[in-house]
C-alpha positions as CSV (number, residue, x, y, z in Angstrom):
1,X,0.0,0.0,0.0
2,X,2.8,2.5,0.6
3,X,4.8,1.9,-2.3
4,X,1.0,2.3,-4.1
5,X,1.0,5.7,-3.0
6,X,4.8,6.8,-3.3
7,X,3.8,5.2,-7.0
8,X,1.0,7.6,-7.2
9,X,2.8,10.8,-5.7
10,X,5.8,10.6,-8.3
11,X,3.2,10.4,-11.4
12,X,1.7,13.2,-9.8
13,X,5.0,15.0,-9.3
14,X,5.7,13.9,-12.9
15,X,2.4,15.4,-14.4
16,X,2.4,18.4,-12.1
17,X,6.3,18.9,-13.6
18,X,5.5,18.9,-17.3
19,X,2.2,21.6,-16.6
20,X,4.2,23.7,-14.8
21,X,6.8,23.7,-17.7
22,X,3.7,24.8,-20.3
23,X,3.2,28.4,-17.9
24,X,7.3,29.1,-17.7
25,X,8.5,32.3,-19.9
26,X,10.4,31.4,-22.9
27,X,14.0,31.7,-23.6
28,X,13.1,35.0,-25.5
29,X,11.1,36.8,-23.0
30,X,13.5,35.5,-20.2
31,X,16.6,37.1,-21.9
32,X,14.5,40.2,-21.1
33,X,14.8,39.9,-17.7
34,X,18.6,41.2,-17.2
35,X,16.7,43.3,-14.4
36,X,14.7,42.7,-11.6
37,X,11.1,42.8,-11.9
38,X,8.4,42.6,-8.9
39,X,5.2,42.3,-8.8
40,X,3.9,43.1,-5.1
41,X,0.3,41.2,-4.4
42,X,-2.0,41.7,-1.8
43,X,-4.0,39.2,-0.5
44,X,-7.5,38.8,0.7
45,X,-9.2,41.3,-1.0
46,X,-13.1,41.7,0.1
47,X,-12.3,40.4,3.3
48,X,-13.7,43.4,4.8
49,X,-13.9,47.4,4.2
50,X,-10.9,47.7,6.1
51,X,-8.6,45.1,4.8
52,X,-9.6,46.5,1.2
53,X,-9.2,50.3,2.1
54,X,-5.5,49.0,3.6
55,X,-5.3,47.2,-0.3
56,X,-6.5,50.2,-2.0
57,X,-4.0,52.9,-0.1
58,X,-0.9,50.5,-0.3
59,X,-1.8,50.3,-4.2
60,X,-2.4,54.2,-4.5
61,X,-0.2,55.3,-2.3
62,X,2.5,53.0,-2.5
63,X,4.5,50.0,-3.9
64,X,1.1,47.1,-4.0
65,X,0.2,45.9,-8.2
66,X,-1.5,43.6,-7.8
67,X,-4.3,41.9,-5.8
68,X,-5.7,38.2,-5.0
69,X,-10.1,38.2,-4.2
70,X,-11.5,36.1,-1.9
71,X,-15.2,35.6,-4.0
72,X,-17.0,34.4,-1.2
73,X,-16.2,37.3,1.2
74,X,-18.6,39.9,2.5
75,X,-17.2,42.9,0.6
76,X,-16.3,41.0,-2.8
77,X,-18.8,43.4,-4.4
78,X,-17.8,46.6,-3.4
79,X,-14.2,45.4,-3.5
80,X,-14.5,45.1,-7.9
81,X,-16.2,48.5,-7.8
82,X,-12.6,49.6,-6.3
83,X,-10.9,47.5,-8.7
84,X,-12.7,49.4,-11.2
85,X,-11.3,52.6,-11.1
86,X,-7.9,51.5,-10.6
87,X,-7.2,50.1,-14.0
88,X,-3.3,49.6,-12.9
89,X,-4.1,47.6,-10.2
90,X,-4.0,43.8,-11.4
91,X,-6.4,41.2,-10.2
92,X,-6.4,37.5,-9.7
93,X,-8.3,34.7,-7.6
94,X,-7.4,34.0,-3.7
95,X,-9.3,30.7,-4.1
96,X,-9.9,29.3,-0.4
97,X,-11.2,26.4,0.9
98,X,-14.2,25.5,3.7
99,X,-12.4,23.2,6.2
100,X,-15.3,21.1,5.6
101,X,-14.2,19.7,2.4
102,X,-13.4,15.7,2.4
103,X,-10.4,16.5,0.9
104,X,-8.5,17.7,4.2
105,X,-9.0,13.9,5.5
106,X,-9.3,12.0,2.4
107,X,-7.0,13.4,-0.2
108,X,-8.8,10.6,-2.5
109,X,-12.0,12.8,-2.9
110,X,-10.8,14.8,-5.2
111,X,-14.5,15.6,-7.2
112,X,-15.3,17.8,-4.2
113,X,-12.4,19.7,-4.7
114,X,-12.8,20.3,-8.3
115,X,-16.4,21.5,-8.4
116,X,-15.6,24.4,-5.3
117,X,-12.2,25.0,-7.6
118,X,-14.6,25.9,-10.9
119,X,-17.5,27.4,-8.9
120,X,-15.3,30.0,-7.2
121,X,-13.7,30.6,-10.8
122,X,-17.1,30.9,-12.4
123,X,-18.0,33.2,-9.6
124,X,-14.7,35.5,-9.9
125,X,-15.8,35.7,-13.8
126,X,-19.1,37.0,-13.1
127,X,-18.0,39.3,-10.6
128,X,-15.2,40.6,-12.4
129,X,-16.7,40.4,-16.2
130,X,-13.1,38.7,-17.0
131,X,-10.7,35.8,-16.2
132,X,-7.9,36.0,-13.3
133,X,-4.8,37.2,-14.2
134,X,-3.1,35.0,-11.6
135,X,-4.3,32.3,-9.4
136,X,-3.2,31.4,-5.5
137,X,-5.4,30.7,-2.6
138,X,-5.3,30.9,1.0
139,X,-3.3,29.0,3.4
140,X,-1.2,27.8,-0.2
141,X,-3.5,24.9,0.0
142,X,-3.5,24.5,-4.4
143,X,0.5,23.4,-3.4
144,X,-0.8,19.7,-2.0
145,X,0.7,17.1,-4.1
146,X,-2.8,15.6,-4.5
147,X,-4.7,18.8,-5.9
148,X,-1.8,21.1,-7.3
149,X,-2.8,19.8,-11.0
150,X,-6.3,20.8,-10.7
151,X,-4.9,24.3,-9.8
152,X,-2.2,23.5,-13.3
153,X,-5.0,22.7,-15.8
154,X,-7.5,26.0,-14.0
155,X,-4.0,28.0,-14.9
156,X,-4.2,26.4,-18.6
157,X,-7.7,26.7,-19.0
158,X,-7.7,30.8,-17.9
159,X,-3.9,31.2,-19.4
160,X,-3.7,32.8,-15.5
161,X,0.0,31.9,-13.7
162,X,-0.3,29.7,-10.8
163,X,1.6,30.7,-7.7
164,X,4.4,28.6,-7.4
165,X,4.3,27.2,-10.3
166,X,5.7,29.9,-12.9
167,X,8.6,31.7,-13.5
168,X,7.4,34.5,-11.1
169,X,9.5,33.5,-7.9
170,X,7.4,33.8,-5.1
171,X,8.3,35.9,-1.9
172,X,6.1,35.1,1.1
173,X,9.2,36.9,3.9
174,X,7.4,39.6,4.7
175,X,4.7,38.9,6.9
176,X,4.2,39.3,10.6
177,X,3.8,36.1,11.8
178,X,6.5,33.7,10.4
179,X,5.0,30.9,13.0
180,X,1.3,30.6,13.3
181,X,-0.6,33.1,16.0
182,X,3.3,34.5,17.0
183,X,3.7,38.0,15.9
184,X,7.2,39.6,14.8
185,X,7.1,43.1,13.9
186,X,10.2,43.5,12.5
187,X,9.2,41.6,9.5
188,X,6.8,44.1,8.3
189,X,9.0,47.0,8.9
190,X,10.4,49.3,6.5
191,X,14.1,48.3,7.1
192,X,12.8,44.2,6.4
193,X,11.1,45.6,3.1
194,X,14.5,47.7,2.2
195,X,16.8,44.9,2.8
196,X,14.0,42.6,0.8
197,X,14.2,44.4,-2.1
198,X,18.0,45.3,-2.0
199,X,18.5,41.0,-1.7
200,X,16.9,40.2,-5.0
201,X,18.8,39.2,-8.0
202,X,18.1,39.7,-12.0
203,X,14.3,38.2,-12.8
204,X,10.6,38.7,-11.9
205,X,9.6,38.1,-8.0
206,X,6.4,37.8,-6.3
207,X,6.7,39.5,-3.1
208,X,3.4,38.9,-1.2
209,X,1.7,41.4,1.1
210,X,-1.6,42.1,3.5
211,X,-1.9,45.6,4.4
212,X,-5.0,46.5,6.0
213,X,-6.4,48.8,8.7
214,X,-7.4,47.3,12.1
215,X,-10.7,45.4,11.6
216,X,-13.6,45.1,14.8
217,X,-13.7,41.4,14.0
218,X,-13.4,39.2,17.0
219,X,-11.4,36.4,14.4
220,X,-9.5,38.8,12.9
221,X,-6.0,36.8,13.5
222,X,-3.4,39.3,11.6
223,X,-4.6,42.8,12.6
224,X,-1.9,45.3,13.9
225,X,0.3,43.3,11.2
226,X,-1.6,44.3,8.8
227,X,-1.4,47.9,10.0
228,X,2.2,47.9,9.6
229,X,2.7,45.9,6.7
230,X,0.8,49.4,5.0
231,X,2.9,51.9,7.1
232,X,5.6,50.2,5.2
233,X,4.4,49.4,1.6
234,X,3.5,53.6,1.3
235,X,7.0,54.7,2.9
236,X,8.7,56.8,0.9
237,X,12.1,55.3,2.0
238,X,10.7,51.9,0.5
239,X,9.7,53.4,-2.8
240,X,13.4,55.6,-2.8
241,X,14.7,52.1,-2.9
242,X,12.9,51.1,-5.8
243,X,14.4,54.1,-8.0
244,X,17.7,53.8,-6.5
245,X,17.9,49.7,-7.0
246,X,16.2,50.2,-10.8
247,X,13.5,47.8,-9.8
248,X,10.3,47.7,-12.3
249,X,7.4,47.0,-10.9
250,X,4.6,45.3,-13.0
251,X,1.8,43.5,-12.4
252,X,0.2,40.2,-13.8
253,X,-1.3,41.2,-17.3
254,X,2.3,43.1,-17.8
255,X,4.0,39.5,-17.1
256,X,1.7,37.6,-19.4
257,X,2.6,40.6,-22.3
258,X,6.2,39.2,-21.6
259,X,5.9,35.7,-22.0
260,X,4.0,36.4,-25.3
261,X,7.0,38.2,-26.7
């Protein structure tokens, strides 16, 4: 039974290896890359007012290009009027996952998973009027061996890059909580964004935010964080760095214009 299953994993690993390959930029368009080139994401937009006036600021204001909506989440709506009148500002799926789904006990049922994959993408389509221009999810759950490909052939179907799985090198190292429910400050300051950016070598990066302002809700987990992670996306020390370093920033739809060179 457990060579059955490392038998299984490594097809997977296989299959998941050759999708991947189909969303990489080609030789051309990577020869283009002699500099660095970031896109700076915010997650879980439509969360709530505050999390997307935090979004909205950081975008406006400061360094953010990019954002990933949560469809199912109470301000969704008024989130895409936002979007609207920020045509700069790219947009893509934060697909997440009820912890009721089979699939978190029994990586088998994989039907479950597929049907809440599509409706959420169906439902970002008729919010949005268009396809995702990238597509991650929360908790980085579309990186499980057993449902990765599903997120792969969603990425095919939508031509959206897949976190993780594209030549974009994701950045998750600043955020305030590198272990669960333990806060750190000095990851979201200034001086950790600086020395972030200052690190990265020729390509196209990823790095991933969550600004916000401080919400009222009782679950809210990643509050002040969120506060800071803002204070330090709209510094003007951060964005000095940016000019001084040459770093471009860009967001989805100007990555998928490159690899169509």
């Amino acid at each position: 039974m457990a060579a059955s299953r490392m038998t299984r994993r490594r097809l997977l690993q296989s299959s998941l290896g050759a999708m991947a390959a189909k969303l990489v930029v080609p030789v051309a368009a990577r020869a283009a890359l002699r500099d660095r080139v970031v896109i700076v994401n915010a997650d879980d937009l439509g969360l709530s007012a505050e999390i997307d006036r935090g979004i909205f600021e950081a975008h406006d204001g400061g360094i953010v290009t990019s954002a990933s909506l949560l469809v199912d989440a109470p301000d969704a709506e008024a989130a895409i009027q936002e979007i609207r009148k920020r045509p700069r500002l790219g947009l893509g799926i934060h697909v997440a996952f009820d912890s009721r789904l089979k699939w978190l006990i029994d990586p088998q049922d994989l039907d479950m998973v597929q049907r809440e994959l599509d409706r959420q993408l169906e439902a970002f389509m008729r919010l949005t009027g268009g396809p995702p221009d990238h597509i991650d999810s929360h908790h980085h759950v579309h990186r499980r061996f057993n449902i990765a490909h599903l997120f792969l052939k969603a990425g095919e179907r939508y031509h959206a890059p897949v976190r993780g799985f594209s030549e974009v090198v994701y950045i998750g190292k600043f955020y305030g909580q590198p272990e669960l429910g333990k806060t750190d400050m000095s990851k979201v300051s200034v001086e950790a964004l600086v020395a972030l950016l200052r690190s990265l070598k020729p390509g196209i990066y990823e790095v991933s935010c969550h600004p916000g302002h401080l919400e009222t809700r009782p679950d809210a987990l990643y509050n002040e964080e969120r506060v800071a992670e803002l204070s330090a996306l709209t510094d003007q020390r951060v964005k000095t760095v940016m000019t001084e370093e040459g770093i471009q920033l860009v967001n989805y739809r100007d990555y998928a214009r490159l690899r169509s060179r």
